[in-house]
VEXDREN-2710 file (C-alpha; in Angstrom, 1 decimal):
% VEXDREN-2710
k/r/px/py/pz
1/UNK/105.4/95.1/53.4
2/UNK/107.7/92.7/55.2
3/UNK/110.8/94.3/53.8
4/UNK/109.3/97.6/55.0
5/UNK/108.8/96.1/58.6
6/UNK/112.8/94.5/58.3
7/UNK/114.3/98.0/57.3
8/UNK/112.7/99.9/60.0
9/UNK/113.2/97.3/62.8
10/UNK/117.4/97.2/61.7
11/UNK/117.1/101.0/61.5
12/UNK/115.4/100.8/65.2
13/UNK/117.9/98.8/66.4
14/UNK/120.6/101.0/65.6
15/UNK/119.2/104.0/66.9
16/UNK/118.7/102.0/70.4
17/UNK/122.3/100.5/70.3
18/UNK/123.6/104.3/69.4
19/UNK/121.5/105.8/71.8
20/UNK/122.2/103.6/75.0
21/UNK/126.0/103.8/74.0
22/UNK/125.7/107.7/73.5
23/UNK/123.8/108.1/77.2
24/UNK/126.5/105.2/79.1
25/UNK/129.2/107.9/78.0
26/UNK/127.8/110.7/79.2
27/UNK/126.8/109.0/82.4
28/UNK/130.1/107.7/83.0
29/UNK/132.0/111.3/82.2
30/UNK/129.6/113.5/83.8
31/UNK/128.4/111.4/87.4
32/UNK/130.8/111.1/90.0
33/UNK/130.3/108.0/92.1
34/UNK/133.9/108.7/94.1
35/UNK/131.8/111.8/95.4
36/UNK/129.4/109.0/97.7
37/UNK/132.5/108.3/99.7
38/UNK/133.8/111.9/99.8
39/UNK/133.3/114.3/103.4
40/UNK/133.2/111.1/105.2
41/UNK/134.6/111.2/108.9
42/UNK/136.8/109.1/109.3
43/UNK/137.6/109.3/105.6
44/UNK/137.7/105.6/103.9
45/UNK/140.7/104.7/102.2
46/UNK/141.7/105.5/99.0
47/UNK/142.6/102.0/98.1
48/UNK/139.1/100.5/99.4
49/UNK/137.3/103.3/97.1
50/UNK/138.9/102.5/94.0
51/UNK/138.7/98.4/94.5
52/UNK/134.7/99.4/95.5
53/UNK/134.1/101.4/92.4
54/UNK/136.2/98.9/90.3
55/UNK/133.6/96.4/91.6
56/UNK/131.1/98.0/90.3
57/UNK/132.7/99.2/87.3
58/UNK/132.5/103.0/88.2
59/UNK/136.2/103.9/88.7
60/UNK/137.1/107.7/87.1
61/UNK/140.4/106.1/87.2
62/UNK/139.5/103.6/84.3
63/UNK/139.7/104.7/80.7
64/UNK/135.8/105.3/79.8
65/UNK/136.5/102.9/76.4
66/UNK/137.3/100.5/78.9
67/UNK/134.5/100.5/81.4
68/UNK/132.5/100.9/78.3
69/UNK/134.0/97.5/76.6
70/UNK/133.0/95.9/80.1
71/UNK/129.8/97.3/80.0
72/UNK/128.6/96.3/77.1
73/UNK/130.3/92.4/77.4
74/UNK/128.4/92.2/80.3
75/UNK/125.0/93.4/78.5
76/UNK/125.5/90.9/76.3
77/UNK/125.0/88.4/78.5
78/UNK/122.4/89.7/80.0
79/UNK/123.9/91.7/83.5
80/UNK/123.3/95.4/83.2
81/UNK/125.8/95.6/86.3
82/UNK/125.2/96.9/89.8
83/UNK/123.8/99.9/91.3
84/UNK/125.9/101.8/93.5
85/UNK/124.1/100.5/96.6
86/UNK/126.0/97.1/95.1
87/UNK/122.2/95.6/93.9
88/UNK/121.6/93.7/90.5
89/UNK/120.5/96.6/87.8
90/UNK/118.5/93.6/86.2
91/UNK/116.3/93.1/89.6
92/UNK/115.7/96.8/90.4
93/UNK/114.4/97.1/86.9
94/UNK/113.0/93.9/86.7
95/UNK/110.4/95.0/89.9
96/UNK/110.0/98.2/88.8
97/UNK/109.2/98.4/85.7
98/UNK/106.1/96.3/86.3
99/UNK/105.3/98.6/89.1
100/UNK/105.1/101.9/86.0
101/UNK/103.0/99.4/83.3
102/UNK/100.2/99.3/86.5
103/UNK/100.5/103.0/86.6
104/UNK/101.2/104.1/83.1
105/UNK/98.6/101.4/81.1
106/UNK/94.9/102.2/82.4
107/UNK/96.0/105.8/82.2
108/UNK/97.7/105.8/78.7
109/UNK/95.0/103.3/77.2
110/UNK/91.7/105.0/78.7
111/UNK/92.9/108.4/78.8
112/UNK/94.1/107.9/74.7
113/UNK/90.8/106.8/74.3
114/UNK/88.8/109.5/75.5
115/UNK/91.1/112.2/74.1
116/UNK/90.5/110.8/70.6
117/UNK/87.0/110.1/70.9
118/UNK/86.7/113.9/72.6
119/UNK/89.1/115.0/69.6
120/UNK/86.9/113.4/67.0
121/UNK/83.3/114.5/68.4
122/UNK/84.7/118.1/68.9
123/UNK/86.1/118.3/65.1
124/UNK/82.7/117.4/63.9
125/UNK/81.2/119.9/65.9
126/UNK/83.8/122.6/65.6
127/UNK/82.6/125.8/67.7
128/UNK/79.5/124.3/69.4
129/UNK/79.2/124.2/72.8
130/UNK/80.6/120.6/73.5
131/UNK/84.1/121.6/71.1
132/UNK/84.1/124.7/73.1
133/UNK/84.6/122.8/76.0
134/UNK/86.8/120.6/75.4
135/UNK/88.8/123.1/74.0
136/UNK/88.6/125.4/77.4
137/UNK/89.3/121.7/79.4
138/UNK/92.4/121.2/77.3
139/UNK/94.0/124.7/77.7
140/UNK/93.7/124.6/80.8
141/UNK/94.2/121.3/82.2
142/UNK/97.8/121.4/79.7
143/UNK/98.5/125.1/81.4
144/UNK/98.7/123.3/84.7
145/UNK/102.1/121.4/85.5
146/UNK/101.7/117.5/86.2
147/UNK/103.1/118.1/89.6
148/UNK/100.0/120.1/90.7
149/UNK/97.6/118.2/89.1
150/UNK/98.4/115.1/91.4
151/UNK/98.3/117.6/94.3
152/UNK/95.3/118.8/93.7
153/UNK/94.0/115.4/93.1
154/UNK/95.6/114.0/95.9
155/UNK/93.8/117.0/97.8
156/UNK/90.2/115.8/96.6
157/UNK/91.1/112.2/97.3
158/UNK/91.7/113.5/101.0
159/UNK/88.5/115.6/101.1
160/UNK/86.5/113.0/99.6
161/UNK/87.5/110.5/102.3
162/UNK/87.0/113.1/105.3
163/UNK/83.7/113.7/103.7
164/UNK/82.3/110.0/104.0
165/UNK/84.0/109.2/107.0
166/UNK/85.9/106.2/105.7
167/UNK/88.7/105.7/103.3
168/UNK/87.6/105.0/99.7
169/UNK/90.7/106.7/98.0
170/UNK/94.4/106.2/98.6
171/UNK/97.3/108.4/98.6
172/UNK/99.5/106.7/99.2
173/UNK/101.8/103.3/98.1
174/UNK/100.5/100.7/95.4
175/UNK/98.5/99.0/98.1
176/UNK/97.9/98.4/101.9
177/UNK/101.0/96.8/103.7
178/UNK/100.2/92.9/104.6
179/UNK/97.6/92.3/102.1
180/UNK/98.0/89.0/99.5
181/UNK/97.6/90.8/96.3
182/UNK/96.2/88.0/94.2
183/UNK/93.2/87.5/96.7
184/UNK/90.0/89.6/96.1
185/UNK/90.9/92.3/98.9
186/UNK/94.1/92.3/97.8
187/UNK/93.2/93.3/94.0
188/UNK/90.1/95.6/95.4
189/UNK/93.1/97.7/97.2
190/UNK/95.3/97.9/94.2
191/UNK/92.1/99.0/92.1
192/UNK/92.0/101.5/95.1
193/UNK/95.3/102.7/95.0
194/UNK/95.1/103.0/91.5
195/UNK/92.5/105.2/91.1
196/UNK/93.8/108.9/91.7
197/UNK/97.2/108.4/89.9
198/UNK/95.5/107.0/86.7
199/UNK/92.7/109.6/86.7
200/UNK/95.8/112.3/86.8
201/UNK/97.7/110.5/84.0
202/UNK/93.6/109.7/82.0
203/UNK/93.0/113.5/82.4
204/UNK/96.4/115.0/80.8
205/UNK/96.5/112.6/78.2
206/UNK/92.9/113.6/76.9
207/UNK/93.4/116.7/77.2
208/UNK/96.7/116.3/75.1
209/UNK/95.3/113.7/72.6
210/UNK/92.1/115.7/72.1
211/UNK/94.0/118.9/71.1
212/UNK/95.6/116.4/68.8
213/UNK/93.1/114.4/67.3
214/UNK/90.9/117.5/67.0
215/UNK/93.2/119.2/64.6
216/UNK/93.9/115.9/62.7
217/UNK/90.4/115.2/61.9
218/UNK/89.8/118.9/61.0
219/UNK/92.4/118.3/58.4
220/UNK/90.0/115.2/56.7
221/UNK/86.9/116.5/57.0
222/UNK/87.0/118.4/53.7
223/UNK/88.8/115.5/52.2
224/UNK/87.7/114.4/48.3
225/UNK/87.7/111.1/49.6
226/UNK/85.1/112.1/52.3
227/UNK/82.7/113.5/49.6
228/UNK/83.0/110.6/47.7
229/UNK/82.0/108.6/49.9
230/UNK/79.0/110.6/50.5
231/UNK/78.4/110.3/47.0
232/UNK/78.1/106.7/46.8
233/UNK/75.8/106.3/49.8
234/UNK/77.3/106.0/52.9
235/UNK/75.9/108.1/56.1
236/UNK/77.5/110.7/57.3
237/UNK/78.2/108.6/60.3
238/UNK/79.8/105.7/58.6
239/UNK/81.8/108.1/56.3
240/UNK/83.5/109.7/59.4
241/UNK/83.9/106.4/61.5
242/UNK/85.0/104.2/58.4
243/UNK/87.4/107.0/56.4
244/UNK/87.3/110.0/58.1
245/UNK/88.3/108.9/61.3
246/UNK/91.0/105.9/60.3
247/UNK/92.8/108.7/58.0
248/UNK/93.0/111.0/61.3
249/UNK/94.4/108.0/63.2
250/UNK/97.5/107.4/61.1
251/UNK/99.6/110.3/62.9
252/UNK/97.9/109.7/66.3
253/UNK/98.9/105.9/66.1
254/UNK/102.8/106.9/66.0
255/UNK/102.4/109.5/68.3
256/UNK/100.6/107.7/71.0
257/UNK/103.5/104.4/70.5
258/UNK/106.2/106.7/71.4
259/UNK/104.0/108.5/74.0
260/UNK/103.4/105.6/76.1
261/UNK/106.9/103.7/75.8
262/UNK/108.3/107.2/76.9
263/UNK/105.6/107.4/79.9
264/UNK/107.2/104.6/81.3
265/UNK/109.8/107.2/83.2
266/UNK/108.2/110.1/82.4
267/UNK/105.4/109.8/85.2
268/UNK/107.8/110.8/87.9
269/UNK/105.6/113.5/89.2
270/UNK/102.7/111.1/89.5
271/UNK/105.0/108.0/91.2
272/UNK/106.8/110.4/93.6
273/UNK/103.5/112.4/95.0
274/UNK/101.5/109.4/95.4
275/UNK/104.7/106.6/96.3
276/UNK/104.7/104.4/93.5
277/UNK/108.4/103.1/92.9
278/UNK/108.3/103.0/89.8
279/UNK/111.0/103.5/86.6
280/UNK/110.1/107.7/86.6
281/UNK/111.3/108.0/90.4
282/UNK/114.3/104.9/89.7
283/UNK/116.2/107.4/87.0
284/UNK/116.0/110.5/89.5
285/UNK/117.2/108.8/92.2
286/UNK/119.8/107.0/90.3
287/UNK/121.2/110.2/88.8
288/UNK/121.0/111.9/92.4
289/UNK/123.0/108.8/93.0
290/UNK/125.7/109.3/90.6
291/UNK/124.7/105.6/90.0
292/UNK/125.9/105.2/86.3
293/UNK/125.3/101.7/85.6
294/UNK/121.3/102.5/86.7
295/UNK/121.5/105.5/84.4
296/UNK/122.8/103.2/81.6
297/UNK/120.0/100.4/82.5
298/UNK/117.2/102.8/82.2
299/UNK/118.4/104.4/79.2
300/UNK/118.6/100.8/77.7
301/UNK/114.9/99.9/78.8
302/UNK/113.4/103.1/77.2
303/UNK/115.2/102.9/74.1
304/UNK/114.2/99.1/74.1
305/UNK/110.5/100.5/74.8
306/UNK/110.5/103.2/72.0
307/UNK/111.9/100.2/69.5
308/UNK/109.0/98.4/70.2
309/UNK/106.9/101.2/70.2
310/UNK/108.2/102.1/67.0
311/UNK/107.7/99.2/65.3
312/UNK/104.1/98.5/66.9
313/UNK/103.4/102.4/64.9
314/UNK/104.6/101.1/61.8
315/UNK/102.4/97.9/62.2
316/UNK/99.7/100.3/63.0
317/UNK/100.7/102.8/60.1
318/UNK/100.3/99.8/57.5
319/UNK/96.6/98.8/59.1
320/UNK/95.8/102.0/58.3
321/UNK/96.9/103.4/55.8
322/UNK/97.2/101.0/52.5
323/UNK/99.6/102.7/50.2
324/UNK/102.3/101.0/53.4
325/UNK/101.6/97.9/52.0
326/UNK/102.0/98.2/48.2
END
């Protein structure tokens, strides 16, 4: 078991290091920083462009190998750089990325939740009326892009408040302007600005994770293993929850790791309609940028993510299944 766990985590770690070297490349040769100081009027100096981009370690000028070696000296102690707007990568991450796990956890965890549940309870009553459903809320809800989801969601929040006359649902921001977050109002708006963005993000992911878990427990539910636990006196209930439903896990539990690490920037949608500055909205806007060393940062934090995820599946993978462990 433990040299299992050792393997995967060095094989993890290369894939990361391979990964975030692979994307710095391709950032540095294909953005063009020089182009934020071009059409200018009066035009800036060429000399005062390149010793502003050699600041910043962005200069065309420089060999890629060597903006690369200095790159990756400076990640080893810690400095992922500076953005182009001359800011610390580390603190631009550092604030957002907290900013996504608000966002990204209550809807990934509940949402996960409720998809497998759904998934499960719709397997076992494959083509009544309640797997019917779900099936009809899944197709359609996954036919629908994320980006007009939140609008319409974002709609209904609007109508909801006109309706009562007072505003119980925000649009807009992580919470009101002014407000201590760590006193009781303070949390009570957060909770309130939560609540449209994670019930966009909670609806997808059941929708996705239902389809998922449906078709995985459909696969088990004919299982030898099922009927022998029939056999030697279990319910039908406690078959499913106990054997039936942990076998249908094991491919669900690496799916959803990876899901969720890659959620992180992959909620852009969701953070730009409703103003969350988040991770999702940091890698547009640094590509928009040309900012390479951003690029490079976020690459690094999601491939960080997905290690962790990674290895949190095959933890998960050995719980469940027991063959992993011998």
């Amino acid at each position: 078991m433990a040299g299992f766990l050792l393997r995967r985590l060095l094989y993890l770690v290369c894939l990361v290091v391979i990964a975030t070297s692979a994307s710095y490349f391709l950032a540095a040769t294909q953005l063009n920083p020089r182009a934020r100081y071009e059409g200018r009027n009066p035009p800036p100096p060429s000399a005062v462009v390149d010793a502003t981009l050699d600041q910043l370690n962005m200069n065309d000028k420089v060999p890629v190998l060597t903006r690369y070696q200095r790159w990756a000296g400076d990640l080893l102690r810690g400095n992922l750089g500076r953005t182009i707007d001359n800011q610390p990568v580390n603190d631009e991450i550092g604030r957002r990325m907290w900013v996504s796990l608000r966002l990204v956890l209550i809807g990934a965890l509940v949402g996960t939740f409720l998809g497998v549940a759904a998934g499960a309870y719709g397997a076992v009553t494959q083509y009544q009326l309640s797997d019917r459903l779900l099936t009809v809320f899944s197709f359609v809800t996954l036919s629908i892009p994320a980006v007009v989801l939140g609008v319409l969601f974002k709609n209904a929040g609007i109508g909801i408040n006109n309706l009562l006359g007072f505003r119980l649902l925000y649009t807009t921001g992580e919470m009101t302007p002014g407000l201590d977050p760590w006193t009781v109002t303070g949390l009570l708006n957060r909770t309130a600005h939560l609540v449209l963005p994670s019930l966009v993000l909670i609806v997808i992911a059941v929708a996705f994770y239902g389809r998922y878990q449906r078709n995985a427990m459909l696969d088990v539910l004919g299982s030898d293993f099922l009927r022998t636990a029939r056999a030697k006196g279990l319910s039908r209930t406690r078959a499913l929850i106990k054997h039936g439903l942990r076998t249908a896990l094991i491919p669900m539990a690496t799916f959803f790791a990876y899901e969720f690490a890659l959620l992180f920037v992959g909620a852009t949608f969701t953070e730009r309609l409703f103003g969350w500055h988040g991770m999702g909205e940091y890698f547009v806007n640094s590509v928009t940028k040309n900012d390479v060393n951003s690029v490079a940062g976020v690459t690094l934090f999601v491939g960080v993510l997905v290690l962790i995820a990674g290895f949190l599946s095959d933890l998960a993978y050995a719980a469940l299944d027991p063959r992993v462990r011998v």
